[in-house]
C-alpha positions, 0 to 999 in steps of 0.5 A: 861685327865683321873683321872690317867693322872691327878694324875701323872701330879700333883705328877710331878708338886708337885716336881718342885722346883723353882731355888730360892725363894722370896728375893733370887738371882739366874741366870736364862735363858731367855725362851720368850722376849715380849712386857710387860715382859721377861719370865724366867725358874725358874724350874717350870711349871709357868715361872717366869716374869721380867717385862719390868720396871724391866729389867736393860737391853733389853733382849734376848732368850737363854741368862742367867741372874741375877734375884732377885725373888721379891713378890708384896705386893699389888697383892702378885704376885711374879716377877724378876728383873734384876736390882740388885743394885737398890734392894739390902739391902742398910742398911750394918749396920750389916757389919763390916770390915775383915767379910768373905762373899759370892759373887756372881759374877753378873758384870765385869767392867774394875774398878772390879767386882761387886758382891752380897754380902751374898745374900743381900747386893750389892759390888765391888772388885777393880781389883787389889784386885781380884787374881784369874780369876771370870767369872759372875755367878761366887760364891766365898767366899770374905772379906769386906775391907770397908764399906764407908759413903756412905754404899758402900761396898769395897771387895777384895778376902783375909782378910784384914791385917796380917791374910793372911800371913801365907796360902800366904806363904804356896801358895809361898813355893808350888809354889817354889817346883814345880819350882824347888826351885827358881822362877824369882821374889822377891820384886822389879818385877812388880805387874802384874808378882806377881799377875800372878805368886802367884795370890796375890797383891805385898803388900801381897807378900812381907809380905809373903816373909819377914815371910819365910825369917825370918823363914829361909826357903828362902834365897832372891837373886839379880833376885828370891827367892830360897828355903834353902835347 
């Protein structure tokens, strides 16, 4: 290679710049599957390794997956893993409830979704407390609800409490506009068609709806809510 070869080759090398760095949480491609270990593309010319003990689950080419960038202390080889709960911080003493927090979204289960909370901590948000559709991969901005004894952390998408009420009401207000001022639903329909129609649980709604009527800007009727024109 000659020395102006060598000099463009190691100008491109220096502005790489990895996906992430050590202690972060990032969604890689799986480039080549081995016997010891899964080489990810991490945006540099070095693949970054998820060793076979540290895979969650056997992997495959092409697809992508969650990977916490790690070093080893002893080596100070820096490694992937995919097993995201089991290196998460599991001290949330730092965590109080009604805190908003980012998450990303790293699995969906017919419980909830299972998210990386601030990327450190490790959650779940149930799926009644989940009002919009997430896919893995997914980041959003989400609420801490609790914090059980046992450090795990409940999480839903809208804080906890009162404090929603008035961007819910806001959310219902636009949606009766666009409807025409009326809207087949109030307090007794079922929570799936709330939850459908507002993205926001029953609870929610009718603590909404109950602000707007008290204002005088909706009136309740036998089959919907309507507008007060």
């Amino acid at each position: 290679m000659s020395g102006k070869e060598s000099n463009v080759k190691n100008a491109w090398m220096h502005l790489q710049k990895p996906a992430g760095v050590v202690g972060d949480f990032v969604f890689l491609i799986a480039k080549d599957v081995t016997p010891f270990g899964t080489f990810m593309d991490w945006g540099l010319e070095k693949d970054l390794l998820v060793p076979g003990k540290e895979q969650q689950d056997r992997m495959a080419p092409g697809k992508k997956y969650l990977v916490k960038i790690c070093r080893d202390n002893r080596t100070n080889r820096v490694y992937g893993t995919t097993q995201i709960s089991a290196n998460c911080d599991k001290n949330t003493g730092d965590l109080k409830a009604g805190q908003q927090v980012d998450l990303i979204v790293h699995a969906i289960t017919p419980i909830g979704i299972m998210a990386v909370v601030d990327n450190r901590y490790y959650g779940m948000m149930y799926a009644n407390e989940t009002y919009q559709k997430l896919f893995i991969g997914d980041t959003c901005k989400g609420y801490i609800m609790r914090i059980r004894e046992d450090g795990k952390i409940d999480l839903s998408m809208k804080k906890p409490g009162y404090s929603s009420v008035p961007k819910s009401a806001e959310v219902i207000l636009y949606r009766l506009n666009k409807s025409g001022g009326f809207i087949l639903c109030h307090d007794k329909s079922p929570p799936e068609e709330i939850r459908k129609r507002f993205s926001m649980s029953k609870k929610e709604f009718k603590r909404a709806v109950g602000s707007l009527y008290k204002k005088r800007l909706i009136e309740l009727k036998d089959n919907g809510i309507g507008l007060i024109k």
